[in-house]
Each structure stands twice: as structure tokens, then as C-alpha cells.
C-alpha positions as a Markdown table, in Angstrom:
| # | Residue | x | y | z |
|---|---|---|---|---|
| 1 | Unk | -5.0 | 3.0 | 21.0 |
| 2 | Unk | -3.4 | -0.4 | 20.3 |
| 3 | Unk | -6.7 | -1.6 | 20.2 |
| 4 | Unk | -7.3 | -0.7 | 16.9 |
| 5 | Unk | -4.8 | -2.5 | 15.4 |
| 6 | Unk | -5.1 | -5.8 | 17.5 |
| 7 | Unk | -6.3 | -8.6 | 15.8 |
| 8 | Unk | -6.0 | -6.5 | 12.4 |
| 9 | Unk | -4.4 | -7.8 | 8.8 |
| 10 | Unk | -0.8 | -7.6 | 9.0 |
| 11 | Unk | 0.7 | -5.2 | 6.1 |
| 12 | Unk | 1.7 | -7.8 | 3.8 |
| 13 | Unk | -2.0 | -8.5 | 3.6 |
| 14 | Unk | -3.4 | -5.8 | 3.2 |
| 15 | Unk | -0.5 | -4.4 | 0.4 |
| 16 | Unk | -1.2 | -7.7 | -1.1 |
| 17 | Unk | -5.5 | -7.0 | -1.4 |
| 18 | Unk | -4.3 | -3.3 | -2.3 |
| 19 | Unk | -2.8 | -5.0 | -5.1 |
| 20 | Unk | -5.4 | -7.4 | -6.5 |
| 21 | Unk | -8.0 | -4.4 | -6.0 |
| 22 | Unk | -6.2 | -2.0 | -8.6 |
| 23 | Unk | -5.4 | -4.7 | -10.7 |
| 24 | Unk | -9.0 | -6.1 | -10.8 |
| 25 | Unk | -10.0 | -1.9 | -11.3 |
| 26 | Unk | -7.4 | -1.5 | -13.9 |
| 27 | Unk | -5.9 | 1.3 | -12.5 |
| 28 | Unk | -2.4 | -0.3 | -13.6 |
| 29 | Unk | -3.6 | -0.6 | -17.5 |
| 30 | Unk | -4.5 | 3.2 | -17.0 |
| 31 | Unk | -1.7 | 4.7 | -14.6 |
| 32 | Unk | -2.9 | 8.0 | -16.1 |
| 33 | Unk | -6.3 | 8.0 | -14.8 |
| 34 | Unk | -5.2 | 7.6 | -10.6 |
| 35 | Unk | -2.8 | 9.1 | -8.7 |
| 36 | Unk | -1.9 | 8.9 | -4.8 |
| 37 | Unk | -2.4 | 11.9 | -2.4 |
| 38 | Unk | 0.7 | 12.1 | 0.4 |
| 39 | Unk | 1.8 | 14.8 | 2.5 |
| 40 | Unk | 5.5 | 14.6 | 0.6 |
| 41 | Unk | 7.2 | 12.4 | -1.7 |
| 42 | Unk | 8.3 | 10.2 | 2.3 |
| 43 | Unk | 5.8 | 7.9 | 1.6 |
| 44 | Unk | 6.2 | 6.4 | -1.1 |
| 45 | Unk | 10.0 | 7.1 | -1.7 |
| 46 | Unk | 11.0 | 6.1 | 1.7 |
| 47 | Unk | 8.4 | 4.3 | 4.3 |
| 48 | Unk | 6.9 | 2.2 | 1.6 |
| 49 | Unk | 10.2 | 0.6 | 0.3 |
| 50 | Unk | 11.6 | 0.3 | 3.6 |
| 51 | Unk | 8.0 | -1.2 | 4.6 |
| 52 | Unk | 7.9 | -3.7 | 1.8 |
| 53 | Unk | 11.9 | -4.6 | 2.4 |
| 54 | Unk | 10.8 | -5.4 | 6.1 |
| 55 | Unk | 8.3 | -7.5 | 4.7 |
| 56 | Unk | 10.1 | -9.2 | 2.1 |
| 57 | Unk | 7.6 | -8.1 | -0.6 |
């Protein structure tokens, strides 16, 4: 199992291409037109924040 994430981008990195990617789609000049699919509101209201605060983004 650790295998898969060996060698792999840290999260920064890959929040950060996440980023340029809807930016370059416009998904931020049409927030109506996406939405993200969790299993609960933990995700984003909790693990995400704490993530980015971990990583100083």
C-alpha cells in the first residue's frame, strides 16, 4: 500500500495544479455550473481546512 503514494506529488502540489486547472476551465467564473460530490459536508468543512492549515496554503 505505501507504494502508491511513494514518490507521488505532495498535497500542496497537487491542491496547487487543482487550482490552475479550474481556473484555466473557468469553473471559478461559473461556480454555478460545478459542484463537488463528498460523502458529507467532513471534507470540505473539516479535512480540507485542516489539510491546507497543515500545509500553510
Amino acid at each position: 500500500m505505501q507504494e502508491t503514494v511513494d514518490n507521488q506529488p505532495c498535497f500542496a502540489d497537487v491542491f496547487t495544479a487543482f487550482r490552475k486547472w479550474l481556473t484555466k476551465g473557468g469553473y471559478f467564473d461559473r461556480p454555478d455550473k460545478s459542484s463537488f460530490v463528498t460523502c458529507g459536508s467532513w471534507d470540505l468543512k473539516i479535512m480540507l481546512p485542516a489539510q491546507c492549515d497543515l500545509d500553510g496554503i
